[in-house]
N, C-alpha and C positions, 0 to 999 in steps of 0.2 A: 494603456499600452498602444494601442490607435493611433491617438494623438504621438506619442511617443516616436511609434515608424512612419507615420507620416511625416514628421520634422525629419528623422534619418534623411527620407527618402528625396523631400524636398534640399536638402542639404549635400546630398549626392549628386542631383539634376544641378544642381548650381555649381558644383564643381565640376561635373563633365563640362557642361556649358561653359564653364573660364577654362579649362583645358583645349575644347576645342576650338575658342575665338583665337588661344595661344598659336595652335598648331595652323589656324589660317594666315594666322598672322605672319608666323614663319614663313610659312611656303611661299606667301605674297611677295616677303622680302624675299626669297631663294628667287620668284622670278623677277624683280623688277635688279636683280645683281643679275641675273644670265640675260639680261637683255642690256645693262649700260656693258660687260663684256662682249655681248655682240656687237654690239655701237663701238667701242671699241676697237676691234679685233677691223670690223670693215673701216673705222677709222686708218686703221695703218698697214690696210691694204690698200686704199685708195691712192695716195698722194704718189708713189714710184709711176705708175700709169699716168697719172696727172703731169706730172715733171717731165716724164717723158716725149710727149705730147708738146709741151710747149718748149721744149728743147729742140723740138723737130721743126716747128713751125720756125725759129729763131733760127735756126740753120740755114732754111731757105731761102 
């Protein structure tokens, strides 16, 4: 019996273990996607101020 819940027990810890490498795993990917959407998002705020800027300089 021992032996028994010991094997449970070690078969439990292996599967929390793959659950939570899963759950890091995830959230790594949730941030390394909210940061190429930051990259992003400052991507196509940038260039209107940029164009701006060298439209003005061109004018002069």
């Amino acid at each position: 019996l021992a032996t028994r819940y010991s094997l449970l027990a070690t078969r439990y810890s292996l599967l929390a273990t793959r659950y939570s490498l899963l759950a890091t795993r995830y959230s790594l990917l949730a941030t390394r996607y909210s940061l190429l959407a930051t990259r992003y998002s400052l991507n196509a705020q940038t260039p209107a101020p940029f164009h701006n800027s060298i439209k003005s300089l061109n004018s002069q």
